[in-house]
MDAnalysis code that builds the backbone (N, CA, C; Angstrom):
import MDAnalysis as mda
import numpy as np

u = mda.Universe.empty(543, n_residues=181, atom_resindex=np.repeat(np.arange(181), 3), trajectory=True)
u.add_TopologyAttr("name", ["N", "CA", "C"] * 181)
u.add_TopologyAttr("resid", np.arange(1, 182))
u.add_TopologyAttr("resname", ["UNK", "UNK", "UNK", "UNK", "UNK", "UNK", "UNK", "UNK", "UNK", "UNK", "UNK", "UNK", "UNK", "UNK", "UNK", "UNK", "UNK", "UNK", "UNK", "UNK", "UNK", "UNK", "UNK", "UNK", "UNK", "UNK", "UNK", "UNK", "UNK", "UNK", "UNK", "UNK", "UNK", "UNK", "UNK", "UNK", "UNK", "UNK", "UNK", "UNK", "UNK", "UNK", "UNK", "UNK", "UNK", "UNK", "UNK", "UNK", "UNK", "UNK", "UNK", "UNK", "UNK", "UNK", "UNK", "UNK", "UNK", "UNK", "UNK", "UNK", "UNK", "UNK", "UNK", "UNK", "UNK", "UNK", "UNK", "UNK", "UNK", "UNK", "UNK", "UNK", "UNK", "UNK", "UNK", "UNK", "UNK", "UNK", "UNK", "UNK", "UNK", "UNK", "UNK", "UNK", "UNK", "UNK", "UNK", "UNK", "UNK", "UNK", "UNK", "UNK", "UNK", "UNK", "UNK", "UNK", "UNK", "UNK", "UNK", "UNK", "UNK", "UNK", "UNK", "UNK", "UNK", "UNK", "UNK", "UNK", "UNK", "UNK", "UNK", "UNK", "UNK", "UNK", "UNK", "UNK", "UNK", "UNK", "UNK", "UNK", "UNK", "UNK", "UNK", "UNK", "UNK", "UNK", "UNK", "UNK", "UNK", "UNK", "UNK", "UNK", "UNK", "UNK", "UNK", "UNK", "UNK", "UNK", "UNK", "UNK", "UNK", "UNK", "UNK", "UNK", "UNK", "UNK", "UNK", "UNK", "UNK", "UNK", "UNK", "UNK", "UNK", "UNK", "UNK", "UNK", "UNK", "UNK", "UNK", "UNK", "UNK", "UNK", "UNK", "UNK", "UNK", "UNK", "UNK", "UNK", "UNK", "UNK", "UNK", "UNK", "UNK", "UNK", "UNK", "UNK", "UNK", "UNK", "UNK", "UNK", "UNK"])
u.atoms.positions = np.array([
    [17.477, 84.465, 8.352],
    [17.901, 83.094, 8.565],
    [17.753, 82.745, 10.043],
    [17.366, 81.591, 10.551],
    [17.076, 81.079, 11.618],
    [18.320, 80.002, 11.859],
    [18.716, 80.152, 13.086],
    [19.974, 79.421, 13.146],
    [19.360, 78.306, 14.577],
    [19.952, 77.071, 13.991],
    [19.879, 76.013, 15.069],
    [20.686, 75.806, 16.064],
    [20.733, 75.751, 17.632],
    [21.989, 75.143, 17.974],
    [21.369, 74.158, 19.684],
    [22.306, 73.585, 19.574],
    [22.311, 72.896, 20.604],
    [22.708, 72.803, 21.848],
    [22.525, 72.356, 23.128],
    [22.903, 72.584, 24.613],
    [23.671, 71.730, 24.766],
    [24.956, 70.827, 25.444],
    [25.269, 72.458, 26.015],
    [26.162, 73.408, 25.001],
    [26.267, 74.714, 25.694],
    [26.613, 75.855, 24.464],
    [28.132, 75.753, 24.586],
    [28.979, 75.712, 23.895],
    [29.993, 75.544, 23.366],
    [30.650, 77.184, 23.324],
    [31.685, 76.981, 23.571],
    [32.317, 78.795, 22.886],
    [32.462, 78.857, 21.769],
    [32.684, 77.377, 20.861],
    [33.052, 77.748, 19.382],
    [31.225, 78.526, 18.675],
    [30.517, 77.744, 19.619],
    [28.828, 78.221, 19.032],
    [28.227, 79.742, 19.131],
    [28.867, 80.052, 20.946],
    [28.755, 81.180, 21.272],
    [29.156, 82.069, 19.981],
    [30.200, 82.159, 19.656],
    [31.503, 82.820, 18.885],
    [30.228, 83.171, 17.576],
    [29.564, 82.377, 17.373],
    [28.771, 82.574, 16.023],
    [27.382, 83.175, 15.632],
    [27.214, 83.490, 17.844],
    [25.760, 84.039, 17.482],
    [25.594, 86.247, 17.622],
    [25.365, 86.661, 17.296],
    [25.110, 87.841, 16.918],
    [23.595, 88.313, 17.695],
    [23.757, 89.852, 18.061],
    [22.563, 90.599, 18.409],
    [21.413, 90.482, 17.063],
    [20.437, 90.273, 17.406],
    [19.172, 90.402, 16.509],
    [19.193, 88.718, 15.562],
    [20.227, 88.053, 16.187],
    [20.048, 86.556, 15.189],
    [18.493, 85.885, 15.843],
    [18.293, 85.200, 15.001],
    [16.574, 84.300, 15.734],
    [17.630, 82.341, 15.747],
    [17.014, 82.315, 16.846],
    [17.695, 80.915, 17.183],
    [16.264, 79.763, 17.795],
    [16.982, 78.683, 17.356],
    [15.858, 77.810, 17.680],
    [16.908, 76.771, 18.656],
    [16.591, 76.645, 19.851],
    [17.471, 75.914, 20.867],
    [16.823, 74.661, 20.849],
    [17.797, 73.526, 21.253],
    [17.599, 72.430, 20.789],
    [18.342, 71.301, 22.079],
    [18.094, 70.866, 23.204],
    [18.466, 69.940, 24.199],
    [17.679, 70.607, 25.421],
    [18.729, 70.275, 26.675],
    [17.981, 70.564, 27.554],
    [18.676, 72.085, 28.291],
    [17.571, 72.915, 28.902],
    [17.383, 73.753, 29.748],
    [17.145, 73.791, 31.192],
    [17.367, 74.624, 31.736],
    [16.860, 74.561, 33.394],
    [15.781, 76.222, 33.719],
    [15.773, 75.943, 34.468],
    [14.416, 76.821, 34.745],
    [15.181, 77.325, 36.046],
    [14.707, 79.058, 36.343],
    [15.345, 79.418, 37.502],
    [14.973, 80.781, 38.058],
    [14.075, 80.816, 38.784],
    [13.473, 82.257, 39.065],
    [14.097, 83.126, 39.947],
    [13.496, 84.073, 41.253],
    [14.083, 84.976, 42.063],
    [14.360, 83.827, 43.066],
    [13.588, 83.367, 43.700],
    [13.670, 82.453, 44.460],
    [14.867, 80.982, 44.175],
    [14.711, 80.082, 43.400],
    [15.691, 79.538, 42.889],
    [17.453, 80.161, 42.968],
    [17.720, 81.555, 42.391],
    [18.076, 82.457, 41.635],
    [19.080, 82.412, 43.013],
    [18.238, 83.192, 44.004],
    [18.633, 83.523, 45.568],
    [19.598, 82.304, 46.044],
    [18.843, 80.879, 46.193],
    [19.327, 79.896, 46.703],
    [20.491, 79.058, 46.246],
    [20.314, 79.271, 44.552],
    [21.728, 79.091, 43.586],
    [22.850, 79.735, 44.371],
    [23.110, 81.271, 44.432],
    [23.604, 82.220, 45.026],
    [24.258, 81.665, 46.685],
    [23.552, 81.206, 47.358],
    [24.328, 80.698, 48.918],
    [24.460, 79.511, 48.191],
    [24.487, 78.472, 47.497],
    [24.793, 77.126, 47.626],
    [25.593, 77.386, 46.607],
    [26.263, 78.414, 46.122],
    [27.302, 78.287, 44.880],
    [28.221, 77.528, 45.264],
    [29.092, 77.504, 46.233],
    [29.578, 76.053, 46.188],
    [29.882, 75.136, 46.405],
    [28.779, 74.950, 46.578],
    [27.928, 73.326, 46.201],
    [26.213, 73.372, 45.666],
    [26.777, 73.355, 44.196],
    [25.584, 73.556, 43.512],
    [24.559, 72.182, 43.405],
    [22.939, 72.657, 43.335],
    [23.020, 71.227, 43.230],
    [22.434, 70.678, 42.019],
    [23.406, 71.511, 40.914],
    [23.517, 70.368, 39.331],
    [24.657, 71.193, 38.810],
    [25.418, 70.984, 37.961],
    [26.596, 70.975, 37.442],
    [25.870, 72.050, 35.856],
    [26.040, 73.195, 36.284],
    [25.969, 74.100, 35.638],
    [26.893, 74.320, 34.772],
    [27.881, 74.133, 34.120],
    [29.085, 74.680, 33.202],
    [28.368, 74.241, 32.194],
    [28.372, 75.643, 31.056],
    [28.309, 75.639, 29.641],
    [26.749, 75.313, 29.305],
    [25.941, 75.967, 30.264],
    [24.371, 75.281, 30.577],
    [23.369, 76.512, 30.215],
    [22.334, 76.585, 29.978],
    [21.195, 77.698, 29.988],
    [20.353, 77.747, 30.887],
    [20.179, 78.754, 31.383],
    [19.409, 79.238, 32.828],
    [17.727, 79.663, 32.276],
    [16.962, 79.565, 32.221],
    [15.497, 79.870, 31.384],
    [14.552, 80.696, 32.489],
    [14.529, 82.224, 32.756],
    [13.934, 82.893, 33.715],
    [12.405, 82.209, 33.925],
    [11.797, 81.520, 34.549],
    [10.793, 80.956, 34.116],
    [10.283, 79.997, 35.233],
    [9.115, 80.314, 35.578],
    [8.476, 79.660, 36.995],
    [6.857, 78.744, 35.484],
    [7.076, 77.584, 35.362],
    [6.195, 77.020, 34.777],
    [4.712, 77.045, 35.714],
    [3.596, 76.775, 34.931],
    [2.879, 76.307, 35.500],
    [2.408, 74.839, 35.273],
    [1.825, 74.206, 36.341],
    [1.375, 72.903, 36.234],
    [0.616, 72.696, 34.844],
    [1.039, 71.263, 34.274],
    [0.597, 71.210, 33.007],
    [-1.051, 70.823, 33.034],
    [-1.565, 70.998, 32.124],
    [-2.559, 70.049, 32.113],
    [-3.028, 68.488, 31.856],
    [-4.004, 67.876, 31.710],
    [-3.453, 66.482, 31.735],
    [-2.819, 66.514, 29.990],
    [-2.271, 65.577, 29.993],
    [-2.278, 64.536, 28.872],
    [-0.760, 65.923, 28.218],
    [-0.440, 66.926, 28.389],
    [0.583, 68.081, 28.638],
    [2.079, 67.868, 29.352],
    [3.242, 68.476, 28.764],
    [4.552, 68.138, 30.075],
    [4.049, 68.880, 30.645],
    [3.958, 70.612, 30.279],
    [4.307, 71.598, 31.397],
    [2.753, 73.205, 31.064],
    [2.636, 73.709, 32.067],
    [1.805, 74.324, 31.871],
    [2.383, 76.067, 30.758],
    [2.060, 76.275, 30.941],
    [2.408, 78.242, 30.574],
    [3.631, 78.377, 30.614],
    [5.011, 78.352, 29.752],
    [5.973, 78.698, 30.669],
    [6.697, 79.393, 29.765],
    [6.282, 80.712, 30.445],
    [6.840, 82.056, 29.377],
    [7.899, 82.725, 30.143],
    [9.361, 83.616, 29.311],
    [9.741, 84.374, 30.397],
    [9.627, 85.139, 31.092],
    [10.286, 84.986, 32.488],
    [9.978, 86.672, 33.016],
    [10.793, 87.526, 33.042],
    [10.649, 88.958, 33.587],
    [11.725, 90.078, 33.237],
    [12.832, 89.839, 33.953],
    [13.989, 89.462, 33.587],
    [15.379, 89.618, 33.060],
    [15.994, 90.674, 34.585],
    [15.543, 91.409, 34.222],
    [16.601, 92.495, 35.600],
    [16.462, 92.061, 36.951],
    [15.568, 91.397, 37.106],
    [15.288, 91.432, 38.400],
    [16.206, 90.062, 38.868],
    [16.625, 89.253, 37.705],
    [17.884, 88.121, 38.068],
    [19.356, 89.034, 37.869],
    [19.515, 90.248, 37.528],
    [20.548, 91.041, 37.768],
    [21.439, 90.807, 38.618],
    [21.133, 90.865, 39.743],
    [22.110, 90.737, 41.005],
    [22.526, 89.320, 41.211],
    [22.069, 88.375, 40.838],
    [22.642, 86.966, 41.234],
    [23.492, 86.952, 40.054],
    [23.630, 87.330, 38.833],
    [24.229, 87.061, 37.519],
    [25.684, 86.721, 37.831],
    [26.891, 87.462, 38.233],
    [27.917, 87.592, 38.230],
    [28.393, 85.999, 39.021],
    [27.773, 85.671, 40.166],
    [28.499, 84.375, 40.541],
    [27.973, 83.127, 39.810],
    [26.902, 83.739, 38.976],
    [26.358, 82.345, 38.004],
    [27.251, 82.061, 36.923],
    [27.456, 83.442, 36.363],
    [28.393, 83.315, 35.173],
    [29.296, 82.505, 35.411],
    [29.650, 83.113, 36.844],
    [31.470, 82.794, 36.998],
    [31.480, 81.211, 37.141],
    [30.325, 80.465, 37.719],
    [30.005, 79.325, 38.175],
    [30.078, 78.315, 36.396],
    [30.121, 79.179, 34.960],
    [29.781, 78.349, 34.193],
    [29.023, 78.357, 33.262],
    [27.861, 79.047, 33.996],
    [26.769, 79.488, 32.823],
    [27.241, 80.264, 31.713],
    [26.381, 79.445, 30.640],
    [26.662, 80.514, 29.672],
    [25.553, 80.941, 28.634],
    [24.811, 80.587, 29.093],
    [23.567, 81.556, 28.489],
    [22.051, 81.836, 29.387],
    [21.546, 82.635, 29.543],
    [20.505, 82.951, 29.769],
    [19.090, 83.254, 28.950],
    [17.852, 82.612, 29.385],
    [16.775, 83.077, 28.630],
    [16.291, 84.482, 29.361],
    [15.205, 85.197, 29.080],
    [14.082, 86.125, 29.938],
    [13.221, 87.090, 28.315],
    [12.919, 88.268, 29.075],
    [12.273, 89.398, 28.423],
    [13.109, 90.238, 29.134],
    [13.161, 91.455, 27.851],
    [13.662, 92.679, 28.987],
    [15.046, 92.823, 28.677],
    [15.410, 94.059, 28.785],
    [16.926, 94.541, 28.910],
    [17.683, 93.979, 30.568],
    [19.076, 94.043, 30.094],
    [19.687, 94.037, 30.817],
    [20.506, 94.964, 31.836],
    [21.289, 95.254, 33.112],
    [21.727, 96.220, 33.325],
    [23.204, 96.430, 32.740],
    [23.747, 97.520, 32.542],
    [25.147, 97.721, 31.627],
    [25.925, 96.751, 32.494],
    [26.167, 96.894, 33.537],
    [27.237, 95.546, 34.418],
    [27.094, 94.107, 33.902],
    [25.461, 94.247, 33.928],
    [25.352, 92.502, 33.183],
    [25.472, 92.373, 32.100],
    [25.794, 93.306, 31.288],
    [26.323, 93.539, 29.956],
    [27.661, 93.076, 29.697],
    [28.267, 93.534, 30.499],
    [29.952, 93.625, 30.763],
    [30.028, 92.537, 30.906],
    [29.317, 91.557, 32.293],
    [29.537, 90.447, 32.504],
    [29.150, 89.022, 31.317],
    [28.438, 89.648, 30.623],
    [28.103, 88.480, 29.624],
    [29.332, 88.390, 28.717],
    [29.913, 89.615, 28.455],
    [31.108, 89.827, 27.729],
    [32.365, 89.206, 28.156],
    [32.765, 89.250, 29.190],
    [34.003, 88.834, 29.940],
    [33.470, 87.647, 30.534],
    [32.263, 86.903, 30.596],
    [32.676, 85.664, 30.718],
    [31.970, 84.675, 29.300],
    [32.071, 85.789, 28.213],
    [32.090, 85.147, 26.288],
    [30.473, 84.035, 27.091],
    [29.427, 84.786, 27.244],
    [28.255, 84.394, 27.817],
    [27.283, 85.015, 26.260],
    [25.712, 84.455, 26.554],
    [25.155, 84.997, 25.766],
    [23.708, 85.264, 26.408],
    [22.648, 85.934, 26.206],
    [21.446, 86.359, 26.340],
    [20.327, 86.745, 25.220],
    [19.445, 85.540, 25.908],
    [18.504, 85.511, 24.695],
    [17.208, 86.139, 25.364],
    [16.446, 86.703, 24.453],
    [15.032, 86.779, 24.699],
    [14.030, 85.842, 24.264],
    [12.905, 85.525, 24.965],
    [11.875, 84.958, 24.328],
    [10.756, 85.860, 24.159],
    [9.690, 85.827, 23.591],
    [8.535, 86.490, 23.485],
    [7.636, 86.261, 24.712],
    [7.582, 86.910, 25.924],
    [6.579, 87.588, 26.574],
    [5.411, 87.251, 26.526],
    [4.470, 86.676, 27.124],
    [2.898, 86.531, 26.516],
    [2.592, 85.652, 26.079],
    [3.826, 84.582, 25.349],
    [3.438, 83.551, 24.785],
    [3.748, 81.901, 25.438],
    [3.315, 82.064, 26.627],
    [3.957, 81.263, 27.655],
    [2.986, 79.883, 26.933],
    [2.117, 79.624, 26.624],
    [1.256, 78.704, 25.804],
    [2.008, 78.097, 25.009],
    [2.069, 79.219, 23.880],
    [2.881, 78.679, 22.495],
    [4.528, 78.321, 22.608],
    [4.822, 78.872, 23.961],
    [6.405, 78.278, 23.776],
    [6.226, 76.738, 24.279],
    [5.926, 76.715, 25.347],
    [5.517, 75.682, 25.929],
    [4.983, 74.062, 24.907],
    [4.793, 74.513, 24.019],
    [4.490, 73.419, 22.784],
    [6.074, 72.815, 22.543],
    [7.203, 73.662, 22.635],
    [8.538, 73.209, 21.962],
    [9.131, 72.418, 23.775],
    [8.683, 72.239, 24.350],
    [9.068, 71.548, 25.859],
    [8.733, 70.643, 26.071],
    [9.434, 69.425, 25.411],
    [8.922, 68.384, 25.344],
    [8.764, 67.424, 26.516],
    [9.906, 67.407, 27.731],
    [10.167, 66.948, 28.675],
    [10.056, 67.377, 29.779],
    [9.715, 67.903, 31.064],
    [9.996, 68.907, 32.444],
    [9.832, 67.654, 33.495],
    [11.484, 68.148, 34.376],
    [11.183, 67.333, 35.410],
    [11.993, 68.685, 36.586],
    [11.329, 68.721, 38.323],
    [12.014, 69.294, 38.946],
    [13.360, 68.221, 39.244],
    [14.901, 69.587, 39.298],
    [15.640, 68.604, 39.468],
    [16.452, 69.348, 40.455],
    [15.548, 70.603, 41.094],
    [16.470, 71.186, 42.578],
    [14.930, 72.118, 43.022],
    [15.517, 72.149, 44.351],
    [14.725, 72.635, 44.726],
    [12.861, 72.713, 44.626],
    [12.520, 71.433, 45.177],
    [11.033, 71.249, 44.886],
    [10.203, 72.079, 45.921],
    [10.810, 72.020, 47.009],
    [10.089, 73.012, 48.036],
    [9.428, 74.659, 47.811],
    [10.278, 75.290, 46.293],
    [9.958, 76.287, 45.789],
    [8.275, 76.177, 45.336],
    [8.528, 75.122, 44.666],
    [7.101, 75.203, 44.084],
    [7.251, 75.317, 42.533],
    [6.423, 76.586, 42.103],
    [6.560, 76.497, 40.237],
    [8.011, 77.390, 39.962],
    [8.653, 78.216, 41.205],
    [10.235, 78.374, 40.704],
    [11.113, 77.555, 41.487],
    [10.706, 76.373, 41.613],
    [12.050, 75.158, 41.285],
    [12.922, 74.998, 40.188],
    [13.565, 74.545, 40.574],
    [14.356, 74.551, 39.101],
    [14.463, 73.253, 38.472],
    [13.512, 73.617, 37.378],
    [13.073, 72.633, 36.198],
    [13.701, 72.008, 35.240],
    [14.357, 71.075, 34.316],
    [15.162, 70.359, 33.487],
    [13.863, 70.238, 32.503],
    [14.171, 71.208, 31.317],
    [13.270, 70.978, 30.369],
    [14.631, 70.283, 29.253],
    [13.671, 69.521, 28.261],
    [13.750, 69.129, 26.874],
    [13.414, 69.235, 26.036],
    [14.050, 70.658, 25.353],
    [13.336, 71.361, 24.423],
    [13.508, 70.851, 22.841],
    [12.789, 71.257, 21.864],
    [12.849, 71.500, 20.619],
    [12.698, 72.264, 19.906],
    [13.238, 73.058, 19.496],
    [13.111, 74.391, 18.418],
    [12.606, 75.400, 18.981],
    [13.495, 75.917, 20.356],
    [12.796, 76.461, 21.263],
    [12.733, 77.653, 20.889],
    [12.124, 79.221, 20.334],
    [12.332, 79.964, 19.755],
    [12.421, 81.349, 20.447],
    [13.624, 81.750, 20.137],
    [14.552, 82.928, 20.899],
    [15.226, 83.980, 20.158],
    [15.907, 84.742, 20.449],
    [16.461, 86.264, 19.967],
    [17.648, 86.297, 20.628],
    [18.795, 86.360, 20.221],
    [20.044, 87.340, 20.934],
    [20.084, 88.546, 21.296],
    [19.566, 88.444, 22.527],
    [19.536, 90.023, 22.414],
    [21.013, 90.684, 23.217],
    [21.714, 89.854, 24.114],
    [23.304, 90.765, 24.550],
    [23.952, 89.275, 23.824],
    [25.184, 89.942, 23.089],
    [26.260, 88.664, 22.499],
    [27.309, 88.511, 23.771],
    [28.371, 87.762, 23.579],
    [29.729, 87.764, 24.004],
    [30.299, 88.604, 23.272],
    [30.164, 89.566, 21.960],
    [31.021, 90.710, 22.115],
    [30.361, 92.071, 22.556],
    [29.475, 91.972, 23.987],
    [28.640, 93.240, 24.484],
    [27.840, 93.974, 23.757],
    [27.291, 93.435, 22.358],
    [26.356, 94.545, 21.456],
    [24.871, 94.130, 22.211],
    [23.963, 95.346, 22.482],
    [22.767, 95.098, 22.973],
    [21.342, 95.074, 22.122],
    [20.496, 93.933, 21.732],
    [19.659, 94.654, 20.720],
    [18.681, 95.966, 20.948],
    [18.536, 95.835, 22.635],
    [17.301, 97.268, 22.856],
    [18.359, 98.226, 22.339],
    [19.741, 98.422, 22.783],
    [20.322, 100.176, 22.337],
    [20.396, 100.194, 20.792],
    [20.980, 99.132, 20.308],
    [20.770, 98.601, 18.450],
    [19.472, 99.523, 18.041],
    [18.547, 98.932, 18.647],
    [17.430, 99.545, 17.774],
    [16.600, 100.932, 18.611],
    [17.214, 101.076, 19.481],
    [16.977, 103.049, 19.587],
    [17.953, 103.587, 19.448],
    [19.205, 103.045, 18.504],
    [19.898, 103.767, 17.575],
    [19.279, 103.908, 16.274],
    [18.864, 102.837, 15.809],
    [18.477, 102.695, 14.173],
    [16.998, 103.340, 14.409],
    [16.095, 103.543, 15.482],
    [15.164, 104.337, 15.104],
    [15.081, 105.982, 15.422],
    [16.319, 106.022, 15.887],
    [16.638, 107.900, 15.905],
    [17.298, 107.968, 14.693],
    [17.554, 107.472, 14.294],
    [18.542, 107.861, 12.823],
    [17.171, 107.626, 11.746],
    [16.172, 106.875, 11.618],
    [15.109, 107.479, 11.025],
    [14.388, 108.403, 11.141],
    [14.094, 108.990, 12.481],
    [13.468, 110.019, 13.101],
    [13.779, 111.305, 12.060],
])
């Protein structure tokens, strides 16, 4: 089953999504790379957009083509926004896109602040990019393609991979494939 939900994320919504659920996200997103990521981090506070209850999308777009919103805009790996995580959370956020595992701390932290983490598919920066209906920069333009972007998505298609109750899908499934072994 494919579950729908909408931005911004709610705790009663959080509360309902599960490791290994497939979700199709539905409003708007922001875009936010190392760079972005960094500058979020010194301007925490005074952010400059009102992050509470919002999704962070690891993701440096590329320029669209004509007659296109946005070019390629697939995620990137996940750990390397590790270290900024904890004052984002605390700032509000409550969900994150990328690829990639997380570190056990940012595990913890998705947990204790009832946060969630999704994956997207890797590689398919093309085909996601079809569900983005809208992109405008709405901080930081001086970055370049990791500004941070205000997309308007539709049926944006994702994975739970850490919940708000700390289950992870990478350890999930190199449990369930040693127990076939």
């Amino acid at each position: 089953m494919i579950k729908k939900i909408t931005t911004p994320l709610t705790d009663k919504v959080i509360k309902t999504l599960k490791v290994g659920d497939r979700i199709l996200i539905n409003g708007t997103i922001y875009t936010a790379r190392d760079a972005a990521h960094k500058r979020l981090v010194l301007d925490i506070k005074k952010p400059p957009l009102n992050f509470k209850d919002q999704i962070i999308y690891y993701c440096g777009p590329t320029p669209p083509m004509p007659g296109r919103t946005v070019g390629s805009a697939g995620p990137t790996t996940s750990h390397r926004m590790d270290i900024f995580t904890a004052p984002l959370l605390k700032s509000g956020i409550k969900g994150m896109i990328g690829k990639g595992p997380r570190s056990k701390e940012v595990r913890e932290l998705i947990k204790k602040h009832k946060a969630v983490y999704f994956v997207a598919t890797g590689g398919a920066g093309a085909l996601l990019a079809r569900h983005i209906k809208s992109s405008k920069v709405v901080a930081y333009p001086d970055l370049g393609p990791e500004a941070i972007h205000e997309f308007m998505v539709v049926n944006f298609p994702v994975i739970v991979a850490n919940d708000a109750k700390g289950r992870d899908i990478f350890e999930e499934g190199i449990r369930k494939y040693r127990k076939k072994g």
